[in-house]
Every structure is written in structure tokens, then in C-alpha cells.
Backbone as a ProteinNet text record, in pm:
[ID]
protein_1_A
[PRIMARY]
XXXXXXXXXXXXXXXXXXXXXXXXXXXXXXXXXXXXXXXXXXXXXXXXXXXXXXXXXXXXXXXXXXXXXXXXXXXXXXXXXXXXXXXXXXXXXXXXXXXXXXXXXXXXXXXXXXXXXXXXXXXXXXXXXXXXXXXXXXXXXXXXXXXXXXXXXXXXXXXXXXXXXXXXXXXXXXXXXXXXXXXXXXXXXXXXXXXXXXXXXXXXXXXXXXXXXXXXXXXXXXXXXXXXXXXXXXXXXXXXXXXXXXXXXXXX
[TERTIARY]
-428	-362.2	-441.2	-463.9	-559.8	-463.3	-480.9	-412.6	-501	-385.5	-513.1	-426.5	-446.8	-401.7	-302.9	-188.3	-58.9	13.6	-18.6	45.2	130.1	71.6	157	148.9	255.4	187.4	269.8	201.5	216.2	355.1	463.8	611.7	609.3	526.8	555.2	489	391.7	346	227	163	84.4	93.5	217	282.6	256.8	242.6	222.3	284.3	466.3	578.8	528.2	434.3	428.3	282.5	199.1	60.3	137.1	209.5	235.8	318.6	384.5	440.8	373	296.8	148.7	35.9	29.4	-71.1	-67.6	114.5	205.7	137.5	76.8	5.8	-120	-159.1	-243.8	-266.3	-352.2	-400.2	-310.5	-290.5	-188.1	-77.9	10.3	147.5	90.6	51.9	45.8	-77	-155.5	-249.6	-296.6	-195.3	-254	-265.3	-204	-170.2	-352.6	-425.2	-542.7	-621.1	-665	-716.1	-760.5	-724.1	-774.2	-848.3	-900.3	-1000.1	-1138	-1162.8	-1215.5	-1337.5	-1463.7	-1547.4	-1638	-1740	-1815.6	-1953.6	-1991.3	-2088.6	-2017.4	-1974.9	-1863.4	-1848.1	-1913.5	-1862.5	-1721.5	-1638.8	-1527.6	-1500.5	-1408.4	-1331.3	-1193	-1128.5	-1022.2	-956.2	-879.5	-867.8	-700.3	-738.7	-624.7	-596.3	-655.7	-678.4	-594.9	-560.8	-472.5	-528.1	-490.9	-524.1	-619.7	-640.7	-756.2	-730.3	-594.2	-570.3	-603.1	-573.1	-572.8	-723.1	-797.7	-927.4	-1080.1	-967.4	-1088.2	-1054.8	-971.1	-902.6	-981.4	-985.3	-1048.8	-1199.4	-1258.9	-1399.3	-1419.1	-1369.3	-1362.5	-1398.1	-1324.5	-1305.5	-1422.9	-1518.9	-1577.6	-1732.6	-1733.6	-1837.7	-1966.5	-2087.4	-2114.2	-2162	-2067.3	-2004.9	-2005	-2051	-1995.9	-1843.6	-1801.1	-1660.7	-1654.4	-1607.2	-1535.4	-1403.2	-1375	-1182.3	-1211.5	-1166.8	-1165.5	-1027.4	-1012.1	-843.9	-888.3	-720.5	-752.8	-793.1	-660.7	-665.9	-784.5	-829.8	-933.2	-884.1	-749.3	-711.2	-680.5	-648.2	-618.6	-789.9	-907.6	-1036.1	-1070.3	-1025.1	-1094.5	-1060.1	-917.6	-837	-886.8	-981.3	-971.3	-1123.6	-1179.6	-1287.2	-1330.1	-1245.1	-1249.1	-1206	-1075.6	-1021.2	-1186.1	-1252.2	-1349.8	-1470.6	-1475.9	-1581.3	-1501.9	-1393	-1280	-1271.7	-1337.5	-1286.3	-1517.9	-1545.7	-1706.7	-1732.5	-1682.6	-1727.7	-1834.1	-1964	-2058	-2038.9	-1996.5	-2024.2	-1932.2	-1819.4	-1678	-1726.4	-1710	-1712.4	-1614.7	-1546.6	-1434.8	-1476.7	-1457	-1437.8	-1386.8	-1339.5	-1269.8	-1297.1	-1179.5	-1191.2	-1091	-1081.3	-974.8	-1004.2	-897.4	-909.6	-899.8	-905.1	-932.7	-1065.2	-1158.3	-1289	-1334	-1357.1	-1421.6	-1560.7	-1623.7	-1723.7	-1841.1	-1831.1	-1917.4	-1980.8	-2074	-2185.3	-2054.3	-2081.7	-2023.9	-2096.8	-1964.6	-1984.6	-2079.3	-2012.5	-2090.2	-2025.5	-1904	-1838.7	-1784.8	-1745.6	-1705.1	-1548.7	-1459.4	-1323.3	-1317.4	-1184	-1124.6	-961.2	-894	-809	-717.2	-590.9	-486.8	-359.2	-312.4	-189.4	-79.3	25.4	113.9	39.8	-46.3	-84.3	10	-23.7	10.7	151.6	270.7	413	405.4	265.5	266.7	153.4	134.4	45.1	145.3	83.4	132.4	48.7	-36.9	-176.3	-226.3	-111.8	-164.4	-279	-266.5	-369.8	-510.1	-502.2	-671.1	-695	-620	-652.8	-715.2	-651.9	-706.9	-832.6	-837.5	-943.9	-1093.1	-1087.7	-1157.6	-1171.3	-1100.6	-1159.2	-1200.3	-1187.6	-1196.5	-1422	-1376.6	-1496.3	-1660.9	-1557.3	-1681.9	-1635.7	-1600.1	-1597.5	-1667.1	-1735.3	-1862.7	-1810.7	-1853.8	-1784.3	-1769.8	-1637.4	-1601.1	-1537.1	-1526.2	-1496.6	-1327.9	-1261.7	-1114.7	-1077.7	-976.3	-869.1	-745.4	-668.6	-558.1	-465.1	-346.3	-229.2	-129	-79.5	85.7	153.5	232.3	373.9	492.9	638.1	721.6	787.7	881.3	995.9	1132.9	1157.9	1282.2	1418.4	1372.5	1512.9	1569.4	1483.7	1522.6	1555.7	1599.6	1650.2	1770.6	1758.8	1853.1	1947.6	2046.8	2059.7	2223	2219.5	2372.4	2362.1	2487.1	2628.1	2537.1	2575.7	2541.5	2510.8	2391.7	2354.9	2295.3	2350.7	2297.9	2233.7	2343.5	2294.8	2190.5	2206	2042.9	1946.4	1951.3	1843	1793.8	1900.3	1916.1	1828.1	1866.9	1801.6	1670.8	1599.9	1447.2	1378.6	1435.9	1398.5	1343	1495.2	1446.1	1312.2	1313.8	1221.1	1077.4	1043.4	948.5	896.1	1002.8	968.5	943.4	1020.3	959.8	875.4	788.2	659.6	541	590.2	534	467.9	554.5	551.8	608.9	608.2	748.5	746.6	871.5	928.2	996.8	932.6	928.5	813.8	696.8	586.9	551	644	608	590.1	721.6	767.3	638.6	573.5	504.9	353	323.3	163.9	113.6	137.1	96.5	104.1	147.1	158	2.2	34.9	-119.1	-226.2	-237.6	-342.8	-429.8	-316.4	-356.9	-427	-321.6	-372.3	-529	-594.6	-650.5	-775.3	-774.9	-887	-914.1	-804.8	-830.5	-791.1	-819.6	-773.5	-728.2	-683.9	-655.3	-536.7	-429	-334	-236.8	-226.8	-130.2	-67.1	101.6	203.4	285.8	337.1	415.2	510.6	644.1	723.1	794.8	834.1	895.9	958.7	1023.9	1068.3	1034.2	1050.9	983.9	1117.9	1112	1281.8	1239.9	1236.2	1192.1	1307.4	1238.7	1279	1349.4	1325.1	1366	1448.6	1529.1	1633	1582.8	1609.4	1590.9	1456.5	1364.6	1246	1201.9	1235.3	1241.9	1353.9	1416.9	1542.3	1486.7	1434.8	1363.8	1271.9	1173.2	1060.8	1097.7	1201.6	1272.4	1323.6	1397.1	1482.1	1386.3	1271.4	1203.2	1090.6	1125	1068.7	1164.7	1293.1	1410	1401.5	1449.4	1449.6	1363.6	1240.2	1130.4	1143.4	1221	1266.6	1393.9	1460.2	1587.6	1715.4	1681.2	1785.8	1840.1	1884.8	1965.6	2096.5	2148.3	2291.5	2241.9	2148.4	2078	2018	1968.3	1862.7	2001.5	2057.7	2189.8	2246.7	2251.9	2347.9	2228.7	2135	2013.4	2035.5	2001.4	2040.5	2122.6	2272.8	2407.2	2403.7	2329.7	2360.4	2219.8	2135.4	2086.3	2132.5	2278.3	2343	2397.4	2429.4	2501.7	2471.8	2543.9	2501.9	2451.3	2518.7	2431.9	2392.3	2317.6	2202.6	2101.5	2082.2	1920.3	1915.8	1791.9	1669.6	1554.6	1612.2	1482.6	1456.9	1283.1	1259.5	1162.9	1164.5	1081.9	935.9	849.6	754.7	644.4	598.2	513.6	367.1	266.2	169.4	73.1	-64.6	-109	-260.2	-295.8	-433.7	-502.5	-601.5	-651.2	-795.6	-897.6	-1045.7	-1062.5	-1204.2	-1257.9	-1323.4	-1337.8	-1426.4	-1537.2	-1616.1	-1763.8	-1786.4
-736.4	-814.4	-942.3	-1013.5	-1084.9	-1178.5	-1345.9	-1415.2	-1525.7	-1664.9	-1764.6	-1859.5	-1950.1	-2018.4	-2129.5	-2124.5	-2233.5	-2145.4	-2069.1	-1970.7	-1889.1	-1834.2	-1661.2	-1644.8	-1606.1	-1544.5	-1419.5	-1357.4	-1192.5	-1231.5	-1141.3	-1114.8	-1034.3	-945.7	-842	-885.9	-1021.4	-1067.9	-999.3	-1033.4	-964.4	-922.1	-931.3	-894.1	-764.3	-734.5	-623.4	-472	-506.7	-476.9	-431.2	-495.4	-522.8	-416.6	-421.9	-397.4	-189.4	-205	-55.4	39.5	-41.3	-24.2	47.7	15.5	13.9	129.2	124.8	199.3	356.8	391	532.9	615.1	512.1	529.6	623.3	687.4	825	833.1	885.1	922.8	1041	1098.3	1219.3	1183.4	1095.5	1080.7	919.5	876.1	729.7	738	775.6	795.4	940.9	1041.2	1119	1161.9	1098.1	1089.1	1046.8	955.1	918.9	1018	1145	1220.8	1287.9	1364.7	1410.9	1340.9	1211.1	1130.9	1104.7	1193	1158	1258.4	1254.3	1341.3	1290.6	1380.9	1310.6	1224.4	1159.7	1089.7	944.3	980.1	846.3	693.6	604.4	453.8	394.4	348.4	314.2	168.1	77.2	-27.7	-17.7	-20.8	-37.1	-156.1	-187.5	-347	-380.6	-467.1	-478	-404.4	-341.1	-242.9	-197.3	-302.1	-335.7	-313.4	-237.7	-157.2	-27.9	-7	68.6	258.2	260.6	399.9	535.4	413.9	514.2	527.2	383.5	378.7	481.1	540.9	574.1	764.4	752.9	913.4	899.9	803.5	791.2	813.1	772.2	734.6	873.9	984.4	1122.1	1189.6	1149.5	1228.3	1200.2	1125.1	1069.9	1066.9	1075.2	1102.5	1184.6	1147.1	1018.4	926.5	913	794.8	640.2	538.1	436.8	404	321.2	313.9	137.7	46.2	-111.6	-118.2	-129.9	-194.7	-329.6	-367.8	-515.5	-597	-721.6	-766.3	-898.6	-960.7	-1133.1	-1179.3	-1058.6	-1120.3	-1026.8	-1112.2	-1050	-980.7	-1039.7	-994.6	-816.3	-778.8	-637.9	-546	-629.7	-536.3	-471.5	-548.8	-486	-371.1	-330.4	-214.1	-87.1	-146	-34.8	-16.7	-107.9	-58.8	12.7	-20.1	87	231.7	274.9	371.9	487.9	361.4	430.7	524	421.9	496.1	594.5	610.2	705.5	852.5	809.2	919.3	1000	903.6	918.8	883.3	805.4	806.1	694	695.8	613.2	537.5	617	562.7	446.1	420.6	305.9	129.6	60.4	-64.4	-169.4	-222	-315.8	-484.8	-578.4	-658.1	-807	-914.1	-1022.1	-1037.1	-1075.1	-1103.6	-1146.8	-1201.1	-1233.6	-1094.3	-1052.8	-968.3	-1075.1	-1188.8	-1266.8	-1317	-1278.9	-1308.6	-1197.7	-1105.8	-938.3	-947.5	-921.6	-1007.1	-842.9	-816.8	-720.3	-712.3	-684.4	-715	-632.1	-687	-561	-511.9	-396.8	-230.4	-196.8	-223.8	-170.5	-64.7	-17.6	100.3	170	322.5	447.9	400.8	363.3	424.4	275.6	199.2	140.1	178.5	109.7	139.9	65.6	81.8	-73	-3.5	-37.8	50.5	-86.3	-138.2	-210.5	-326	-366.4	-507.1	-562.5	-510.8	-629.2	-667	-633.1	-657.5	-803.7	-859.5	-963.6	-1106.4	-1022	-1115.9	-1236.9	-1361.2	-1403.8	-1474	-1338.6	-1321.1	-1206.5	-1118.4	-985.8	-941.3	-1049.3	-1008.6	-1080.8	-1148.8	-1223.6	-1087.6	-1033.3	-966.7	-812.6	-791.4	-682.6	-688.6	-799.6	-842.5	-871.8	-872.8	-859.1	-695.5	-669.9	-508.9	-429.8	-466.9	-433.1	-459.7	-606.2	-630.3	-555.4	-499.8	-480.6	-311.5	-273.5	-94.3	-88.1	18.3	71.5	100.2	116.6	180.3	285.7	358.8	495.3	501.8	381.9	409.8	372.8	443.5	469	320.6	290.7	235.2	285.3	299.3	329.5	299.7	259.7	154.4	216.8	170.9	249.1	98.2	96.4	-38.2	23	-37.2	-29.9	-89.5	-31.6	-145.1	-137.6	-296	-262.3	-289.6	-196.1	-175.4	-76.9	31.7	153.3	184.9	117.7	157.1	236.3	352	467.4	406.5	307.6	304.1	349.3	417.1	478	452.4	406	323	232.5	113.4	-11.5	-97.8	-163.4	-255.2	-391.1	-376.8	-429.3	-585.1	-693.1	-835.3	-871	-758.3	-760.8	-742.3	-637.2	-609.9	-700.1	-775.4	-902.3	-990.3	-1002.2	-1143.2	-1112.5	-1010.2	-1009.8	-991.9	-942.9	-932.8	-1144.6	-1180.1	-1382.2	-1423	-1395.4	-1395.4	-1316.1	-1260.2	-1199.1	-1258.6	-1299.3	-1375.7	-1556.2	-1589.7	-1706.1	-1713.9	-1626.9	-1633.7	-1615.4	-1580.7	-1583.4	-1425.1	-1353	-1153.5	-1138.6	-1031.3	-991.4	-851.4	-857.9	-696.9	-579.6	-602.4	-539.2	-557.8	-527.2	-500.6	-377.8	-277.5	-130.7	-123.3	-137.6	-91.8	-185.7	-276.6	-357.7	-291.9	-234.2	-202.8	-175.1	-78.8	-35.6	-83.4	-252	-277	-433.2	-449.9	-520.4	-457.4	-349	-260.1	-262.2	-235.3	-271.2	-375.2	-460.4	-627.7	-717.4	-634.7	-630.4	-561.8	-480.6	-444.1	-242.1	-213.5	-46.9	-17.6	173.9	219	378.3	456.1	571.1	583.9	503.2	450	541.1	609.8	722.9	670.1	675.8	641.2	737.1	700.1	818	741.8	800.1	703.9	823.4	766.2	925	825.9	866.3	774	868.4	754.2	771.9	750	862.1	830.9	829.3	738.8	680.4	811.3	874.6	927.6	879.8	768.7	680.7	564.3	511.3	461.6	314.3	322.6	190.9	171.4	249.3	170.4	61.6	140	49.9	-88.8	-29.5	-146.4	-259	-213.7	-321.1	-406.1	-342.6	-373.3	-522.6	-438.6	-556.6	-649.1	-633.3	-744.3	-823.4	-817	-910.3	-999.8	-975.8	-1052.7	-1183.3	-1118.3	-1201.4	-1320.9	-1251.1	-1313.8	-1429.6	-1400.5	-1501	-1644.3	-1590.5	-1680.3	-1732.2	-1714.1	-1767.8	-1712.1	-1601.6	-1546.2	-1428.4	-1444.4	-1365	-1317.2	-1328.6	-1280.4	-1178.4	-1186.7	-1058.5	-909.5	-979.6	-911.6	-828	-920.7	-832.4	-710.7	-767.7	-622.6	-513.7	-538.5	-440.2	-363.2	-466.3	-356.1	-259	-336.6	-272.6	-124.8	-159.9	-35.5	77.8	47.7	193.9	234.8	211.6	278.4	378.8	373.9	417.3	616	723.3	839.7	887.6	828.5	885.5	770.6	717.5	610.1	659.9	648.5	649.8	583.7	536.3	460.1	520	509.6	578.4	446.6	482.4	366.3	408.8	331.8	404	339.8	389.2	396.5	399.1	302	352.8	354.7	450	494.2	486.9	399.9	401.6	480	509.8	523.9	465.9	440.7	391.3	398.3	341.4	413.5	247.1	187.4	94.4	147.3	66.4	171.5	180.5	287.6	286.2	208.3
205.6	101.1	76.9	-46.8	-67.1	-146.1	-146.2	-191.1	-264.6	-323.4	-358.6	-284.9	-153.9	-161.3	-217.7	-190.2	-196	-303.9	-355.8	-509.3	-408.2	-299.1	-253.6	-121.7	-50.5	86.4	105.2	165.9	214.2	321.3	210.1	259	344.8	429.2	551.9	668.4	645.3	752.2	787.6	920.4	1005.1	1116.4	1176.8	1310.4	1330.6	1456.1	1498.1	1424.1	1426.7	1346.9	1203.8	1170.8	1047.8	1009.5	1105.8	1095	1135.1	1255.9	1295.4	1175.7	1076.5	986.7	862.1	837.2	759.8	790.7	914.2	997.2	1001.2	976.6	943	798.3	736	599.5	587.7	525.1	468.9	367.3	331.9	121.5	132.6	192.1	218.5	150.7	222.2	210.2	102.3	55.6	-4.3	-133.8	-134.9	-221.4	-320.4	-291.2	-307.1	-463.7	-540.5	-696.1	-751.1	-661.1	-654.6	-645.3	-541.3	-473.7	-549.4	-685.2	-801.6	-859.8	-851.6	-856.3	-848.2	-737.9	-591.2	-597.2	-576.3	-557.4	-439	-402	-325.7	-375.8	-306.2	-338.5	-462.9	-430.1	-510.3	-441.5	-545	-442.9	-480.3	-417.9	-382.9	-308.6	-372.1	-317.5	-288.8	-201.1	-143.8	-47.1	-200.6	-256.7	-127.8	-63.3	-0.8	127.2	231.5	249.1	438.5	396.2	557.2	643.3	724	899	870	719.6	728	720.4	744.7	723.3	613.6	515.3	373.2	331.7	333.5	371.2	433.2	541	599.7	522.6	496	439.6	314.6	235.8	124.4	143	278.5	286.4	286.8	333.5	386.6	258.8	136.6	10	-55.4	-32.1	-130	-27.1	92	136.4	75.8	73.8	155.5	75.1	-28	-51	-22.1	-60.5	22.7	-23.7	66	92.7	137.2	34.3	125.4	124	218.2	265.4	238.9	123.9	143.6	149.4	240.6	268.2	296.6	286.6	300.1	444.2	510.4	681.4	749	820.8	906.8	1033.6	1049.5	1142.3	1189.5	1100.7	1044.3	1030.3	1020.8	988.6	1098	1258.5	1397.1	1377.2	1392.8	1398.2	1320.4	1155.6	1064.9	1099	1171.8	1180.2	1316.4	1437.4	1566.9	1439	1347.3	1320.4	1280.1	1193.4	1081.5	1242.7	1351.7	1392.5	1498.4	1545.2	1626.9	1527.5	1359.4	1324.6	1264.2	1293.9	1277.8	1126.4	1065.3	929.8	916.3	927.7	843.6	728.5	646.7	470	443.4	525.1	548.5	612.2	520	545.8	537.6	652.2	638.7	594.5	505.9	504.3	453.7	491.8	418.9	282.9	219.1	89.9	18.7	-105.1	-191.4	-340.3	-350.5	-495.1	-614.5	-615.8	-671.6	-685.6	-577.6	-612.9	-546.2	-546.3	-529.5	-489.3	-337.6	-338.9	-364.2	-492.8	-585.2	-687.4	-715.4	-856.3	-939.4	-1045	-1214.4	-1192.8	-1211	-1282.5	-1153.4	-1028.7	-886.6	-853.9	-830	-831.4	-926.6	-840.5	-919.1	-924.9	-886.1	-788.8	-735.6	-801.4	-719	-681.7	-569.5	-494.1	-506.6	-520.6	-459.8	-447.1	-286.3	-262.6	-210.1	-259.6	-218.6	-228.1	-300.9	-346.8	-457.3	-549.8	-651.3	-667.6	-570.5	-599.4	-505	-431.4	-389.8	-444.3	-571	-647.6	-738.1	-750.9	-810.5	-942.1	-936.3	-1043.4	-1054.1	-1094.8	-1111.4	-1191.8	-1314.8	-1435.3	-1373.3	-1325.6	-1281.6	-1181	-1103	-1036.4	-1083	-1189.5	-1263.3	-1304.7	-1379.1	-1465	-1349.7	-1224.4	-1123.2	-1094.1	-1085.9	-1104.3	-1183.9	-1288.8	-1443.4	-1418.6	-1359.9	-1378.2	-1237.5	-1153.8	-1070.1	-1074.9	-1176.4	-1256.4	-1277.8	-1261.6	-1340.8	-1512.1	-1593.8	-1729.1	-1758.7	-1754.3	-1736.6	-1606.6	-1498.2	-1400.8	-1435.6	-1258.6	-1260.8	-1203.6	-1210.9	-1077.8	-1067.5	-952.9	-894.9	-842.9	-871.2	-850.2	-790.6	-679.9	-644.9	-569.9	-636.4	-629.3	-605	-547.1	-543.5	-657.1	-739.2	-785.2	-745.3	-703	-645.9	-711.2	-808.7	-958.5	-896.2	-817.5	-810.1	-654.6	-538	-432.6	-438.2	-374.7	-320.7	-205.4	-159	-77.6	17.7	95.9	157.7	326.4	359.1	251.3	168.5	82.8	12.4	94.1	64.5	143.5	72.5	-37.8	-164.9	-130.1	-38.5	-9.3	64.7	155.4	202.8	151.1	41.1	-18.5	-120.7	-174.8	-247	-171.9	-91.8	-18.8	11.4	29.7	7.6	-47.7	-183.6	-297.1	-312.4	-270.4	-293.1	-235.6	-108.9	-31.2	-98.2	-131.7	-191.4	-306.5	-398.5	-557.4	-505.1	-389.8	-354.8	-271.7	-225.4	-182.9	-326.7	-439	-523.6	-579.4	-519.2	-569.3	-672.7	-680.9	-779.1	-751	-726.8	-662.3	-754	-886.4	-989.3	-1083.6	-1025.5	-1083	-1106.7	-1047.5	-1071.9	-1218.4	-1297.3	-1395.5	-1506.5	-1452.1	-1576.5	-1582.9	-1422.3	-1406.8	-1542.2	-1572.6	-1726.3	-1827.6	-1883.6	-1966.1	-1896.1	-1787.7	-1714.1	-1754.8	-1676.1	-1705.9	-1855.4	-1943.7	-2125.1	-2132.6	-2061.8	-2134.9	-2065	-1926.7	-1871.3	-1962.2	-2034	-2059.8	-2082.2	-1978.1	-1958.7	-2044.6	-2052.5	-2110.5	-2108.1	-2179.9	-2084.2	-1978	-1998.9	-1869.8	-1841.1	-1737.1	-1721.7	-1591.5	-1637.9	-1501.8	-1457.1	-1326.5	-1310.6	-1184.1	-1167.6	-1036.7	-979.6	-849.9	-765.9	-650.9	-615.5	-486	-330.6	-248.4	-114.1	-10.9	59	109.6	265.5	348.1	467.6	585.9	656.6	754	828.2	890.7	982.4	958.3	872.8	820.5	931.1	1055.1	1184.8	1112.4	1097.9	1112.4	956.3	868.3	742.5	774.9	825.4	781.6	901	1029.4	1111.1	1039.3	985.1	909.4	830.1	749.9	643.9	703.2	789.7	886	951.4	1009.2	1111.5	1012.7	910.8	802	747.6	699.5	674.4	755.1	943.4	1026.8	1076.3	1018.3	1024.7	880.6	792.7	712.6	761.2	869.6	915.6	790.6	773.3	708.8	786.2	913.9	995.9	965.9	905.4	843.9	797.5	689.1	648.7	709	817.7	869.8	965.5	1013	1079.3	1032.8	863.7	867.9	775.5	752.6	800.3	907.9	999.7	1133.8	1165.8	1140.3	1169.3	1062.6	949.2	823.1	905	968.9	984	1129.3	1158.2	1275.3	1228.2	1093.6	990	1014.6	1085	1065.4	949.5	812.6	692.2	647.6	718.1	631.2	591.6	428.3	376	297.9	288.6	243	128.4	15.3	-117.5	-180.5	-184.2	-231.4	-368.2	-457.9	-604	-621.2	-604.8	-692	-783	-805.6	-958.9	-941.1	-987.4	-1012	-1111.6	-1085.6	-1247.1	-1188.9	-1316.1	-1338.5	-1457.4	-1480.4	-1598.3	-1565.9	-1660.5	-1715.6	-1755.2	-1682.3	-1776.8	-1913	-1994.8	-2065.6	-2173.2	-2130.1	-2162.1	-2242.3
[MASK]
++++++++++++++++++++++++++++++++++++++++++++++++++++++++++++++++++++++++++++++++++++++++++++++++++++++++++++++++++++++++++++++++++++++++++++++++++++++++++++++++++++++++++++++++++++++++++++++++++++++++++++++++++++++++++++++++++++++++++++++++++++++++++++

């Protein structure tokens, strides 16, 4: 996740909690709307790129390919970069950065990436317009956001979900950027913009709702985070979450 100073900070943290959370992630299960994309010998940025998971699945598709994970915290690159050589991939490179300043010549890549970034931008369009710019012409990018218009949630858990939704827009996100990607995308420059939304219904009910809660909790909003907790004791607790998917074409 990549920020600009004093504008935004990353609502899920870097805690361990937070990083193991993340780490569950795959082009499989998270990217794969992308994967039709994808050829080999293809260069690739993967903007935001956390712990490196989806990353190194990507580096795989596109081999031999080069491949950058680029992210704000450094803290998160050791991890993706033990993953890249545990799994033998060469062509994969982890490192620091702001998607605000993309540290890439124009029109240097085939294929850029961004999975759960921009619902924490509080500069989505500069951020585009940075990728826009280190596209090759004709080249893709690939967007998948949550919006949280569309939570599935049983029983109701609505105040909690309220309250981090606050937490999120006052770190300077917006937790309904799904639904706009595509109208960014336009105003950015692309073209060709195809969306699509589906929801993601979390297996593990404790582990999302932890996730969410030890975030709250770190804002001293424990009332919240409580009955988070208390609701995935819940025998029929679930958790659907929505969504949205872009693709788009710089262009020639």
C-alpha cells in the first residue's frame, strides 16, 4: 500500500494480524479476473503489493517475464521476497515505493496490477494517472476494490460495520471506490473499461471479523470491535463482502 504523507494512512495496519490476513491471498482466489491478461514474457508492476503473494503467482504467469512488487512499507518486502525465492522464481522483484511516484520510465510495462489499493487512496486519480503513465500504449491495468455499499451481513452487525467504514474515510480512503473505479479510469486517460462485481463470502466469519476488530481496537473504538467479536460466535454468522473489478487499455 503506498501513501503521500499526512493525506492517508493504511486502515489494516502492518501487524502481523494484519500481514497473515493478506498473506491467505492468491491470483487464484484474488486476481484471477486479471489472469486472462497474462502471457508469458510479459513485464508487469504490482502496485501495492503487500506480503507478496499474489505477486509471485503473477510472476509465474508471465514468466520469464519481469515482475516488480512495489509497496510503501518495507516492512512487508522481506517476507515477499524469502516467498519469491521458496518458490524459485527469478524474474520477481520486491521493492519500496509510493504509487504516487512509480519509480518507472513511461510506457516501461505490459500489465499493471492493483489489488485492495485504491479504497485507501486519498488520490485515486494521481494515482491512476501514474500508471497510465509508466503503460506501455496498448498496455492493460487491473483493479479489484471492495465497496462497502454491498456487505452481506447475518445476524446484522450494521454499527460495527459503520464505525469502520468512519475509520477508513478518516484515514483518508473511501470505502466505496468500487462502484466509481470506472468512471476514474475514464477520467484518467483509459480506455476500453470493462467492470464486473461478485462478492467474496469469508469462510471463517472469526477471522474477518478479528481482522476488522484489532484495527477498530487500535483506534480505541472497543465497543465496536466487541461486538465484532461477540457476532462471529454467532452459529449462522456470515460475512459477504462485494467487489469490483476493472480492466482498461492505455491507449495506442
Amino acid at each position: 500500500m503506498s501513501d503521500t504523507p499526512g493525506t492517508e494512512r493504511y486502515t489494516p495496519g502492518h501487524d502481523t494480524s494484519a500481514i497473515g490476513f493478506m498473506a491467505a491471498r492468491t491470483a487464484e482466489t484474488h486476481a484471477r479476473f486479471f489472469l486472462p491478461h497474462l502471457s508469458p514474457g510479459m513485464t508487469l508492476l504490482d502496485l501495492g503489493c503487500g506480503p507478496g503473494t499474489i505477486t509471485a503467482d503473477l510472476a509465474a504467469a508471465v514468466a520469464p517475464g519481469l515482475v516488480l512488487g512495489l509497496d510503501q512499507q518495507a516492512s512487508q518486502l522481506g517476507g515477499a521476497r524469502d516467498l519469491a525465492r521458496r518458490r524459485g522464481l527469478t524474474n520477481v522483484r520486491f521493492r519500496e515505493g509510493s504509487c504516487y511516484d512509480i519509480p518507472l520510465d513511461d510506457g516501461s510495462v505490459d500489465r499493471v496490477f492493483a489489488h485492495a489499493l485504491m479504497e485507501h487512496l486519498a488520490h485515486p486519480a494521481k494515482a491512476l494517472a501514474e500508471i497510465r503513465r509508466v503503460l506501455r500504449p496498448g498496455g492493460t491495468v487491473g483493479l479489484r476494490s471492495p465497496d462497502w455499499g454491498g456487505f452481506l451481513l447475518s445476524p446484522s452487525c450494521d454499527e460495527a460495520v459503520r464505525a469502520y467504514t468512519r475509520l477508513q474515510q478518516a484515514n483518508g480512503g473511501d470505502p466505496f471506490v468500487g462502484r466509481k473505479l470506472g468512471e476514474y479510469l475514464l477520467e484518467a486517460g483509459f480506455e476500453q473499461c470493462r467492470l464486473d462485481a461478485h462478492y467474496e463470502r469469508y469462510a471463517d466469519p472469526a477471522r474477518i471479523a478479528g481482522y476488522l476488530a484489532v484495527q477498530l481496537e487500535a483506534a480505541d473504538q472497543a465497543t465496536p470491535a466487541r461486538r465484532l467479536r461477540d457476532w462471529a460466535t454467532s452459529p449462522n454468522a456470515m460475512f459477504a463482502q462485494a467487489w469490483v473489478t476493472a480492466i482498461a487499455e492505455r491507449p495506442r
